[in-house]
N, CA, C and O atoms as a printed pandas DataFrame, in Angstrom:
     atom_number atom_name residue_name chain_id  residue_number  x_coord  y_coord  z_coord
0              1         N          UNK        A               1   -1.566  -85.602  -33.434
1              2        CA          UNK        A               1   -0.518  -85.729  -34.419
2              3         C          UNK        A               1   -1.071  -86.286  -35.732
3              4         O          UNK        A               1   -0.458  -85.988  -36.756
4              5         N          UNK        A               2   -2.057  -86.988  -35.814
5              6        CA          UNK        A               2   -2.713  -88.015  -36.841
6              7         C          UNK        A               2   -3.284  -86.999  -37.758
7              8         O          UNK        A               2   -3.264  -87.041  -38.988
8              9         N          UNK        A               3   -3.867  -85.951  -36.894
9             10        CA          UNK        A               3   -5.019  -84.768  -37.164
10            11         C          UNK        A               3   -4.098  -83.850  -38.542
11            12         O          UNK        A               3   -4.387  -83.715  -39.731
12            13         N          UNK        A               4   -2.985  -83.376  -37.771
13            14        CA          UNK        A               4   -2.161  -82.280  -38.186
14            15         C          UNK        A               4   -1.823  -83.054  -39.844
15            16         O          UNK        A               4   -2.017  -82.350  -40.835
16            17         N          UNK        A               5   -1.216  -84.817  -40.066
17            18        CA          UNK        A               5   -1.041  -85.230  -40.892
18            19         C          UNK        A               5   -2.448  -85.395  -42.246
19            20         O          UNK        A               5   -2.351  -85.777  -43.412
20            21         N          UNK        A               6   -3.397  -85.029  -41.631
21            22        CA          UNK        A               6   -4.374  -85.124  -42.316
22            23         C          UNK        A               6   -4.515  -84.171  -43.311
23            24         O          UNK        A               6   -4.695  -84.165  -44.529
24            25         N          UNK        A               7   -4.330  -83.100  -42.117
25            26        CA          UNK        A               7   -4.916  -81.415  -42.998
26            27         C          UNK        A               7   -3.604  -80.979  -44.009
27            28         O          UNK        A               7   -3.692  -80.173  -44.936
28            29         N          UNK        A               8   -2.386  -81.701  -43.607
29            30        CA          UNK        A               8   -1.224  -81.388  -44.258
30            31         C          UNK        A               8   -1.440  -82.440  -46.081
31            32         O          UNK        A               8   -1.281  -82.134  -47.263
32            33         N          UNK        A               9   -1.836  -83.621  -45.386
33            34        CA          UNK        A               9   -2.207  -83.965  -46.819
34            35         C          UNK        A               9   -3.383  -83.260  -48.114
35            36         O          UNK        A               9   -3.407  -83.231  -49.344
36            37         N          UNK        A              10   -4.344  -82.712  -46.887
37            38        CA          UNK        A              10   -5.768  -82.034  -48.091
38            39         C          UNK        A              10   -5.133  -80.897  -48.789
39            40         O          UNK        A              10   -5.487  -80.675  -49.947
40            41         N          UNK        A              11   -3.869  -79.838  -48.000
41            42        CA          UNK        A              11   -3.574  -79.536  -48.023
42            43         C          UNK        A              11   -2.659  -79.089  -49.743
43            44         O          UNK        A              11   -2.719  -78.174  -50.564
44            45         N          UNK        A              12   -1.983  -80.200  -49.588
45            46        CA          UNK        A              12   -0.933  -80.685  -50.944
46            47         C          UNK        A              12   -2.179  -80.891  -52.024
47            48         O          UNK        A              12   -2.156  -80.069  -52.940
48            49         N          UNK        A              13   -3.325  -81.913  -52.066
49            50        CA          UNK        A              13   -3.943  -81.844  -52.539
50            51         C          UNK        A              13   -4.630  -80.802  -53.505
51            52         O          UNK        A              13   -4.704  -80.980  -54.721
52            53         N          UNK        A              14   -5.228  -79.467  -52.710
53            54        CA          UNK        A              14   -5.652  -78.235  -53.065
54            55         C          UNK        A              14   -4.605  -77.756  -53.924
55            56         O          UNK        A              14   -4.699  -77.607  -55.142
56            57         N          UNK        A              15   -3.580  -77.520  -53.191
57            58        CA          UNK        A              15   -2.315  -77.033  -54.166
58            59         C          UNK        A              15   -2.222  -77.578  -55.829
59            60         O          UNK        A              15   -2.272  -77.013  -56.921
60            61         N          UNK        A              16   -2.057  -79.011  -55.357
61            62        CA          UNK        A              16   -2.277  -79.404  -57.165
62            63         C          UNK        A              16   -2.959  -79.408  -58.046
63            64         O          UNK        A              16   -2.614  -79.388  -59.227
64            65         N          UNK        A              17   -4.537  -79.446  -57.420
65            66        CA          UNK        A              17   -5.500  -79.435  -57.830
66            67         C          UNK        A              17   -5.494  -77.858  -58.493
67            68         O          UNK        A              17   -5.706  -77.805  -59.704
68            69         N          UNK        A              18   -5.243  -76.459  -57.706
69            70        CA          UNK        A              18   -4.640  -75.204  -57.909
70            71         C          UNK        A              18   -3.671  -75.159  -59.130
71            72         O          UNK        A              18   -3.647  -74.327  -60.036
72            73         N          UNK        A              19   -3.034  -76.035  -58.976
73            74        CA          UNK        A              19   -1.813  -75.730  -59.945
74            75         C          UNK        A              19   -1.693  -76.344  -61.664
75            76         O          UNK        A              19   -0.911  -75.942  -62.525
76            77         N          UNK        A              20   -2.899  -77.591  -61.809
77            78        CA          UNK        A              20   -3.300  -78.208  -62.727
78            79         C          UNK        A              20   -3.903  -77.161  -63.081
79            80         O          UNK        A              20   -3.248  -76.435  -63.829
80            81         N          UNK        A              21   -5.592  -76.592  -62.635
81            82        CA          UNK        A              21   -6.099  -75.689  -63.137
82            83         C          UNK        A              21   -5.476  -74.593  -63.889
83            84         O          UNK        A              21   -5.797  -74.297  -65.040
84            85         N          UNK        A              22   -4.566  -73.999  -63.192
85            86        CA          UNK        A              22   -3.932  -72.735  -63.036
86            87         C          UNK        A              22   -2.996  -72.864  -64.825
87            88         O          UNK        A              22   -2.853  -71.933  -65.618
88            89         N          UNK        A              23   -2.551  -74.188  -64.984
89            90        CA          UNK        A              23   -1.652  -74.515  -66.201
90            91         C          UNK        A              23   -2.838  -74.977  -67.185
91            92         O          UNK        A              23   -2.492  -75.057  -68.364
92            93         N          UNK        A              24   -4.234  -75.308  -66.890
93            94        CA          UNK        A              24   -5.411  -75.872  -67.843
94            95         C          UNK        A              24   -5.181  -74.318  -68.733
95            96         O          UNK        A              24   -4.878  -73.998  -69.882
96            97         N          UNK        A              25   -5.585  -73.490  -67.217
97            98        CA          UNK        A              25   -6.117  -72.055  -68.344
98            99         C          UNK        A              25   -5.020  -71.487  -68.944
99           100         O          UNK        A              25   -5.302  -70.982  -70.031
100          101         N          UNK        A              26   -3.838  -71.388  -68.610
101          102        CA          UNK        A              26   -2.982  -70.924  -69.384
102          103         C          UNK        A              26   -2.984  -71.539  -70.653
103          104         O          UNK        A              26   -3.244  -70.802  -71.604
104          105         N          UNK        A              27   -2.709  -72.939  -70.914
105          106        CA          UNK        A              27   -2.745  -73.319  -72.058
106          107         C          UNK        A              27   -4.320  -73.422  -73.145
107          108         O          UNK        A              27   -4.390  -73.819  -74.308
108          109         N          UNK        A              28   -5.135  -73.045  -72.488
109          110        CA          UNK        A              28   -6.451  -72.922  -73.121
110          111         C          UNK        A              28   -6.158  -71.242  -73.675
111          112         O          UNK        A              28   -6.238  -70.984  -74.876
112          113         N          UNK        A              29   -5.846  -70.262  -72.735
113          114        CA          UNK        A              29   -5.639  -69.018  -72.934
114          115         C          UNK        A              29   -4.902  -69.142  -74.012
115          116         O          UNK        A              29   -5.146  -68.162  -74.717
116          117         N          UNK        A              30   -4.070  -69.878  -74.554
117          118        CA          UNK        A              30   -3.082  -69.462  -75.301
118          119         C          UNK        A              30   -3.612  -70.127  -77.034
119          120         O          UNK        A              30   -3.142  -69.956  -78.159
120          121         N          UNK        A              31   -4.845  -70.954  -76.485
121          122        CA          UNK        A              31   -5.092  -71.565  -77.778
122          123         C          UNK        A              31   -6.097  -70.820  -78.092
123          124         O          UNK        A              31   -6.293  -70.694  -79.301
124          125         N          UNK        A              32   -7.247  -69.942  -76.930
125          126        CA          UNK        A              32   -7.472  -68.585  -78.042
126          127         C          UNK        A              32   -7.254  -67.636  -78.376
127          128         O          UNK        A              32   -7.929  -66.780  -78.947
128          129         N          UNK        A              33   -5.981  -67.693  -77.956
129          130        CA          UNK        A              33   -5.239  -66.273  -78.617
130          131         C          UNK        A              33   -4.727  -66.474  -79.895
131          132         O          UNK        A              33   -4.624  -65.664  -80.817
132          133         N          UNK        A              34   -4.300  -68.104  -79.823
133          134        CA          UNK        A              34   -3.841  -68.439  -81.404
134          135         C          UNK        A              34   -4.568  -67.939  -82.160
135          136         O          UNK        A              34   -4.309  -67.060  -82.981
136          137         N          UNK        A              35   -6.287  -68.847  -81.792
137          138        CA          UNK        A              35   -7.632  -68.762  -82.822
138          139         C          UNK        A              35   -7.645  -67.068  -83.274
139          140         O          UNK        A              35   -7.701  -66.444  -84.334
140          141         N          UNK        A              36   -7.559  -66.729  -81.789
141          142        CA          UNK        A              36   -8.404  -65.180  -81.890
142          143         C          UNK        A              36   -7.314  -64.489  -83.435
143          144         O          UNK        A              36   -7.909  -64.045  -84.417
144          145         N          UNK        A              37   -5.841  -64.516  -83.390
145          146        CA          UNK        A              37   -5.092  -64.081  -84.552
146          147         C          UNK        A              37   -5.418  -64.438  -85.408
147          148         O          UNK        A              37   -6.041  -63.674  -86.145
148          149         N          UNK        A              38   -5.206  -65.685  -85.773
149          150        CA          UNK        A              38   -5.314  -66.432  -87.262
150          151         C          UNK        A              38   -7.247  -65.956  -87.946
151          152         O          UNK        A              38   -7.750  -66.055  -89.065
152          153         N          UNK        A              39   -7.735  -65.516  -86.767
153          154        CA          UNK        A              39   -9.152  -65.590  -87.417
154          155         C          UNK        A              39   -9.225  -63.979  -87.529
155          156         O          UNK        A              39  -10.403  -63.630  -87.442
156          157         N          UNK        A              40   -8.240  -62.752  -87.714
157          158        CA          UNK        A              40   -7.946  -61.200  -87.375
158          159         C          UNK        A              40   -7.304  -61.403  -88.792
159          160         O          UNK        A              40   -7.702  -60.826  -89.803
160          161         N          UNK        A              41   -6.166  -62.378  -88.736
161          162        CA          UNK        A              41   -5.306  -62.492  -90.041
162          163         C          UNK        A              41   -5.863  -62.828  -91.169
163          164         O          UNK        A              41   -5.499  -62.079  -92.076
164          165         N          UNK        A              42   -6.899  -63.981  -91.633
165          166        CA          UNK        A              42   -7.897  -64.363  -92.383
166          167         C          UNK        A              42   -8.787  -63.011  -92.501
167          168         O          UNK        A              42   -9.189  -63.018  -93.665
168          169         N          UNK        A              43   -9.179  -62.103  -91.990
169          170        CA          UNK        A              43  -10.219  -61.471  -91.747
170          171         C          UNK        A              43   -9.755  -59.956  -92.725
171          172         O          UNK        A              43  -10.279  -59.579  -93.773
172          173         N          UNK        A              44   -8.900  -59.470  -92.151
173          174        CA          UNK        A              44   -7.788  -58.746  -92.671
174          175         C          UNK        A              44   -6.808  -58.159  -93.109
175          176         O          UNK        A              44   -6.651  -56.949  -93.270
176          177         N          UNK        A              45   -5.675  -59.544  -93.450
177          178        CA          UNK        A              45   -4.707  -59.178  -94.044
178          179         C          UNK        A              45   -4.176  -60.222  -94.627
179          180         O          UNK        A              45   -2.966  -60.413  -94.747
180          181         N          UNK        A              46   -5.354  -61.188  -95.146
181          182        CA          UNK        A              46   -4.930  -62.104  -96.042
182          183         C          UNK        A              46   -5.054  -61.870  -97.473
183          184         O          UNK        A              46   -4.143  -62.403  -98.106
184          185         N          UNK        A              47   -5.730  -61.365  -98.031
185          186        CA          UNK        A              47   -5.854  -60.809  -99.346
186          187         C          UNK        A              47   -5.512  -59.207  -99.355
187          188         O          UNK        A              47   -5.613  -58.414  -98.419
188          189         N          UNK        A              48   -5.017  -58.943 -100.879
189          190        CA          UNK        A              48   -4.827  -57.823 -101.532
190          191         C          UNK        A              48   -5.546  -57.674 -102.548
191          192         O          UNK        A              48   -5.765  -58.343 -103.558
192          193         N          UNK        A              49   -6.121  -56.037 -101.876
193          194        CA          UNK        A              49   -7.124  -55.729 -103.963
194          195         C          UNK        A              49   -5.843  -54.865 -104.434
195          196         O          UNK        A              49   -4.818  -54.431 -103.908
196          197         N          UNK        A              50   -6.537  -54.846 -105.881
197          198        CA          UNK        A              50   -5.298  -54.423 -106.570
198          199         C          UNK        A              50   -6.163  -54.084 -107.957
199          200         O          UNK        A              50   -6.827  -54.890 -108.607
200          201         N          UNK        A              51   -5.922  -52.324 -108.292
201          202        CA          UNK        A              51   -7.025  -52.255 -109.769
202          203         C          UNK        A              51   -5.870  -51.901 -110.240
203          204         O          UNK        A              51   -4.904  -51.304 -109.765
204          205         N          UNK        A              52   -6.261  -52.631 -111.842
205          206        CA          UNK        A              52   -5.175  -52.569 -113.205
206          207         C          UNK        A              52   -5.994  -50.956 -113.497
207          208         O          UNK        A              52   -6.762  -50.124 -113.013
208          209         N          UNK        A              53   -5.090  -51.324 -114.750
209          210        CA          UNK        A              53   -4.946  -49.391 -115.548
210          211         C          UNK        A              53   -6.402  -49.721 -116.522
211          212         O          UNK        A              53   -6.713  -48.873 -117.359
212          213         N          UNK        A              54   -7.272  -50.995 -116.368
213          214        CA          UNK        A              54   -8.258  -50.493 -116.963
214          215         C          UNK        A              54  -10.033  -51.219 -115.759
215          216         O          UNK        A              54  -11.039  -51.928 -115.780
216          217         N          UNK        A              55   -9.391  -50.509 -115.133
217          218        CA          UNK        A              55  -10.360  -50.306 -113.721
218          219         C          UNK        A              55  -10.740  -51.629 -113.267
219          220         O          UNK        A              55  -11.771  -51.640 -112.595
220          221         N          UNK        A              56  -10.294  -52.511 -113.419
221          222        CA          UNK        A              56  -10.830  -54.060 -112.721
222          223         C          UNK        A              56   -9.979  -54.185 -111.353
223          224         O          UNK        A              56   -8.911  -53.605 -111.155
224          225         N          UNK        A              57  -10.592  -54.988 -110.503
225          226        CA          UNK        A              57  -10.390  -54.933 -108.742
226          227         C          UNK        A              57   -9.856  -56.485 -109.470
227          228         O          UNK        A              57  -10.339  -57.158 -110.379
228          229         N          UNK        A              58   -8.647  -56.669 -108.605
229          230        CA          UNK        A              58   -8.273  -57.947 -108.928
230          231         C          UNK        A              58   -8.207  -58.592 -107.345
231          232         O          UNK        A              58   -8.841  -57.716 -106.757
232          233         N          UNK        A              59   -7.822  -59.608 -106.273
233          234        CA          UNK        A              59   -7.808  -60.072 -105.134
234          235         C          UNK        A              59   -6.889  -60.831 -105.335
235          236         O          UNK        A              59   -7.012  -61.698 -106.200
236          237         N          UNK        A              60   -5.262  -60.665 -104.297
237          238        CA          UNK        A              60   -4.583  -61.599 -104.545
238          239         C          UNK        A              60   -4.106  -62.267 -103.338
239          240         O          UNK        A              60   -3.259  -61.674 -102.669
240          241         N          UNK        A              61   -4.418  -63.130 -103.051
241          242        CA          UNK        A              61   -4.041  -63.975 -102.146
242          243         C          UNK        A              61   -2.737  -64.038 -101.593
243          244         O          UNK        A              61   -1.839  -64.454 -102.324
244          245         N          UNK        A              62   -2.452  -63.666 -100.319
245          246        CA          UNK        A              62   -0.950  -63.393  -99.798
246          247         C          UNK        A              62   -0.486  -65.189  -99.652
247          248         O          UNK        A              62    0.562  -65.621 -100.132
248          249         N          UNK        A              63   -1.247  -65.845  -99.087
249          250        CA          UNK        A              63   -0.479  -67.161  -98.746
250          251         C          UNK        A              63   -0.269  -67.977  -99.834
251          252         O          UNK        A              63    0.779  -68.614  -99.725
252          253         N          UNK        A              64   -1.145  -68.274 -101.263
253          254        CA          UNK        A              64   -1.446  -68.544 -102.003
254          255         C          UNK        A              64   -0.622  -68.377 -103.664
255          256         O          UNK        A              64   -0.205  -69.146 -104.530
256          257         N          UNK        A              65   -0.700  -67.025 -103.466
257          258        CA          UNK        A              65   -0.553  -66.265 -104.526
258          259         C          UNK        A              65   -1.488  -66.206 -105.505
259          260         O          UNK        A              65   -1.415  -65.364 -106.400
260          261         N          UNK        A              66   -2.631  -67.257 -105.416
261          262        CA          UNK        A              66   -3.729  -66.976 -106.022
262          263         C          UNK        A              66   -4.789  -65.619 -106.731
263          264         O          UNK        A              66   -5.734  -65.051 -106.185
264          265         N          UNK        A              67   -4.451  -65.488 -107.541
265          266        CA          UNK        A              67   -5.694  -64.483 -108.431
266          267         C          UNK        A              67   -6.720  -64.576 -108.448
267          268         O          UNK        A              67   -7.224  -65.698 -108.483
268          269         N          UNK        A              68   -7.568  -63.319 -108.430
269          270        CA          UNK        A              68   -9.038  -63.375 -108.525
270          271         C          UNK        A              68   -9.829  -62.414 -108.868
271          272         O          UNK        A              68   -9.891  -61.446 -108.110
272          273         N          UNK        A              69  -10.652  -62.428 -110.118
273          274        CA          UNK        A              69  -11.259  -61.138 -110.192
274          275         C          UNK        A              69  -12.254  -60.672 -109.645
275          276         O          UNK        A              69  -12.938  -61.656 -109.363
276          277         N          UNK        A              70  -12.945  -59.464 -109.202
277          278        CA          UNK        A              70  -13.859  -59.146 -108.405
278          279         C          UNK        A              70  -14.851  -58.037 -109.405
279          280         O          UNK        A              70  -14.687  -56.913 -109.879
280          281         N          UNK        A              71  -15.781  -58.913 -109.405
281          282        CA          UNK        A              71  -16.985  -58.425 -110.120
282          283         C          UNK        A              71  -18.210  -58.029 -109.914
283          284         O          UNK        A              71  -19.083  -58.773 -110.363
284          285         N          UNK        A              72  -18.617  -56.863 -109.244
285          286        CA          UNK        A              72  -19.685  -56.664 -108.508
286          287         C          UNK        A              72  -19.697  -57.070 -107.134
287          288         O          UNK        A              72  -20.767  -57.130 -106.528
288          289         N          UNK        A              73  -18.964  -57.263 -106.764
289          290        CA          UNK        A              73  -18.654  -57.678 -105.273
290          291         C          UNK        A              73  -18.412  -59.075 -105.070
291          292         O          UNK        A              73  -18.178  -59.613 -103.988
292          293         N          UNK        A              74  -18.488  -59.640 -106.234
293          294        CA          UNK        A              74  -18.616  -61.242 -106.342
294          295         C          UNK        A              74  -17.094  -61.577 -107.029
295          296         O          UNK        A              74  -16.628  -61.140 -108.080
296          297         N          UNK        A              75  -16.478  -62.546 -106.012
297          298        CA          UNK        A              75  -14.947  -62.969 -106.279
298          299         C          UNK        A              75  -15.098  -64.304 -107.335
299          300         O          UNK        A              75  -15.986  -65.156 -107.326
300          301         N          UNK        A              76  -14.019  -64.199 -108.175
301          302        CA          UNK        A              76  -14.588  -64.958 -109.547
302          303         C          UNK        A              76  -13.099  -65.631 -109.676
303          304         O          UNK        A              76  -12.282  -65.170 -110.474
304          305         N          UNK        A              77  -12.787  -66.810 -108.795
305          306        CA          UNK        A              77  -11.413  -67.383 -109.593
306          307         C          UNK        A              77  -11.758  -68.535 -110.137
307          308         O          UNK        A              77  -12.850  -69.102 -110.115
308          309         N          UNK        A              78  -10.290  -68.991 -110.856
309          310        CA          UNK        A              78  -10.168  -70.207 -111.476
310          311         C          UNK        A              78  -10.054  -69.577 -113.188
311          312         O          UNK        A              78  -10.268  -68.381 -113.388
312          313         N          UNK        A              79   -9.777  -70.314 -114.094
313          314        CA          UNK        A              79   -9.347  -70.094 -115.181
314          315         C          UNK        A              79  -10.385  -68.660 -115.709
315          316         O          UNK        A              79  -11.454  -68.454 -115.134
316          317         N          UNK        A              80   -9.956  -67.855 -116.722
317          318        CA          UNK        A              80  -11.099  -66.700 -117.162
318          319         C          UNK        A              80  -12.100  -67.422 -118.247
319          320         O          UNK        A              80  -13.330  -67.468 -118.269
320          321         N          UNK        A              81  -11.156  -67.945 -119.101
321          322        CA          UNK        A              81  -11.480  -68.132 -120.441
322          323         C          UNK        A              81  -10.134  -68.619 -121.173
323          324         O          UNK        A              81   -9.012  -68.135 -121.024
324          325         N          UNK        A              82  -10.510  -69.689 -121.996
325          326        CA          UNK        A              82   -9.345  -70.616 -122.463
326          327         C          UNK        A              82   -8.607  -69.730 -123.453
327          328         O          UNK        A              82   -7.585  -70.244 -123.908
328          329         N          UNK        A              83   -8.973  -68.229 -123.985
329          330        CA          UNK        A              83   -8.104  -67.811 -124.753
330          331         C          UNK        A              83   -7.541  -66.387 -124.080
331          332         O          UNK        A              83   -7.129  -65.475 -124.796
332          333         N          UNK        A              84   -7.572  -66.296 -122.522
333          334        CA          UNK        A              84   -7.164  -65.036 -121.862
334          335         C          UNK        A              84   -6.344  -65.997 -120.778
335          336         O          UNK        A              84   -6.614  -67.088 -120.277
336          337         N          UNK        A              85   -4.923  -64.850 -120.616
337          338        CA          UNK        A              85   -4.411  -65.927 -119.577
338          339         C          UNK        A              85   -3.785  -63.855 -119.095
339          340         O          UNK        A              85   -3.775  -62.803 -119.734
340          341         N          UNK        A              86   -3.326  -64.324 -117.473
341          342        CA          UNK        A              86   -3.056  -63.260 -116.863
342          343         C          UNK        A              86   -2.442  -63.027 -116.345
343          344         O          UNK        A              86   -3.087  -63.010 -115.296
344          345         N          UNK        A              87   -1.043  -62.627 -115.959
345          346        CA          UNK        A              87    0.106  -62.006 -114.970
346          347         C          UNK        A              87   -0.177  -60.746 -114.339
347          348         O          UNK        A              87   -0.384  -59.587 -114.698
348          349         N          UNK        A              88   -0.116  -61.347 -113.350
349          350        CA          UNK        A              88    0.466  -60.544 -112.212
350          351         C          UNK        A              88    1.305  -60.351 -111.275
351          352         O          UNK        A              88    1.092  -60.981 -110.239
352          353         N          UNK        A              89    2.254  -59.633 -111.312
353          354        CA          UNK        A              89    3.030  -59.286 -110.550
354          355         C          UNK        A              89    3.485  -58.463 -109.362
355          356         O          UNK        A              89    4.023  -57.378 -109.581
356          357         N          UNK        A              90    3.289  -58.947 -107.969
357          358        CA          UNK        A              90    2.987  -57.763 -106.838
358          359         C          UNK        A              90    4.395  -57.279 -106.752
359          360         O          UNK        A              90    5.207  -57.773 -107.534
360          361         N          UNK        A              91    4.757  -56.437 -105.961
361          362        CA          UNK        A              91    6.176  -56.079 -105.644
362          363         C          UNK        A              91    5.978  -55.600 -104.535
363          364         O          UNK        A              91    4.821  -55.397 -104.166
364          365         N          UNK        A              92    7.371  -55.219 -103.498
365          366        CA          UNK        A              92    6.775  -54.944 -102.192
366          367         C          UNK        A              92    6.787  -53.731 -101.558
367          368         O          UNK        A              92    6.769  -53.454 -100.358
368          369         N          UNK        A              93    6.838  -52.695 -103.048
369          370        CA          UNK        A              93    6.518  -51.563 -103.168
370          371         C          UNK        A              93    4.750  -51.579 -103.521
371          372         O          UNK        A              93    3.999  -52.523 -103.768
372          373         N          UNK        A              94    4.462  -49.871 -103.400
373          374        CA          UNK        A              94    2.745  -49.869 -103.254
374          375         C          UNK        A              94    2.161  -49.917 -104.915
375          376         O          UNK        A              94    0.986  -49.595 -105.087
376          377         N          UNK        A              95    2.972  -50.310 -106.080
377          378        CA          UNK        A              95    2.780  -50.361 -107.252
378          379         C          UNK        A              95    2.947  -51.778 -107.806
379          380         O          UNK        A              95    4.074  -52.272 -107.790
380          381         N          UNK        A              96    1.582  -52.688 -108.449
381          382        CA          UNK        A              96    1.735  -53.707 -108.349
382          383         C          UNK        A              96    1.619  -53.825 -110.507
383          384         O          UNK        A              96    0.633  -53.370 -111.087
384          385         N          UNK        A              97    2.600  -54.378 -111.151
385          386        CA          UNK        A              97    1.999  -54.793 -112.293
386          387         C          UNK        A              97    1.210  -55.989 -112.975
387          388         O          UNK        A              97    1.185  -57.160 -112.596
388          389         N          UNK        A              98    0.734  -55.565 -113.793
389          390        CA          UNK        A              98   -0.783  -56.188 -114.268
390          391         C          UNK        A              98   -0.751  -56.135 -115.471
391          392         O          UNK        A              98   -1.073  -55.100 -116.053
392          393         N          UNK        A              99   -0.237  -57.573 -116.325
393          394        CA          UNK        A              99   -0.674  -57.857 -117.655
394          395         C          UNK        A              99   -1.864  -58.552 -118.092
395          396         O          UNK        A              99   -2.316  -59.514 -117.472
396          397         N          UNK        A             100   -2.356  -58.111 -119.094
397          398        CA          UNK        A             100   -3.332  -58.908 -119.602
398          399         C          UNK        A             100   -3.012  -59.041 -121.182
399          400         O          UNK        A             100   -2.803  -58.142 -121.997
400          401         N          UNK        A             101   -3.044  -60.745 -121.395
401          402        CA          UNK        A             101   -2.687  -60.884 -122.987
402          403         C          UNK        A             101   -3.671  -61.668 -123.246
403          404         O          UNK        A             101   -4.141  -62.471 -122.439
404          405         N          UNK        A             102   -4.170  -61.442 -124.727
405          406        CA          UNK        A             102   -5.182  -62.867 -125.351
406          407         C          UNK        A             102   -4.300  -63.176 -126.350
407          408         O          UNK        A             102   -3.442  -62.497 -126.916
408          409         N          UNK        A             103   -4.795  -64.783 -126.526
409          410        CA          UNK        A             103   -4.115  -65.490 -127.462
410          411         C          UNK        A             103   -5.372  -65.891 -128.303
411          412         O          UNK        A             103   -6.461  -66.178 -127.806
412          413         N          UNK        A             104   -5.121  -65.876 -129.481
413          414        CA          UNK        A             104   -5.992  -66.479 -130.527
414          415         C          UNK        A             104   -5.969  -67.334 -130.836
415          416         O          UNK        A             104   -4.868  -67.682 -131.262
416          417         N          UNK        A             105   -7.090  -68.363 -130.892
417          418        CA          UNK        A             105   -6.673  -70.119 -131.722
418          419         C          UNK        A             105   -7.014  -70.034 -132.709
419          420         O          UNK        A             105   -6.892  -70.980 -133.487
């Protein structure tokens, strides 16, 4: 009788030990599936190119809204030049507008 109480306890044991694991990987599974997206989303469908009517590749940042010009393959943000300033406007049609004004001091 002592015997039977024994194997019934290793028993329960295995099980939890089973069932901890069993909930480790699920929740590990699920944190690289997060990674695996967010690093698919970054990769490819976080930025938009976008060429104005006088052939420049512009990059606009979906989360951001950030601008950027692309120059030889080389992404160029932050201010242009203190007497060029730039609008852009995406829309969520496939036609995006693109001003460019200089101001003179």
């Amino acid at each position: 009788m002592g015997a039977n109480m024994i194997d019934r306890d290793t028993s329960l044991r295995k099980r939890s030990g089973q069932r901890s694991r069993r909930i480790f990987a699920v929740v590990l599974g699920t944190f690289v599936l997060m990674a695996i997206l967010v690093a698919l989303f970054q990769l490819f469908m976080r930025y938009e190119y976008v060429i104005d009517d006088h052939g420049v590749v512009w990059r606009i940042d979906r989360l951001t809204q950030e601008t950027c010009r692309v120059v030889h393959s080389v992404v160029r943000c932050g201010p242009l030049s203190p007497s060029k300033s730039i609008s852009i406007s995406p829309s969520k049609s496939k036609s995006t507008s693109i001003s460019v004004s200089r101001h003179s001091k």
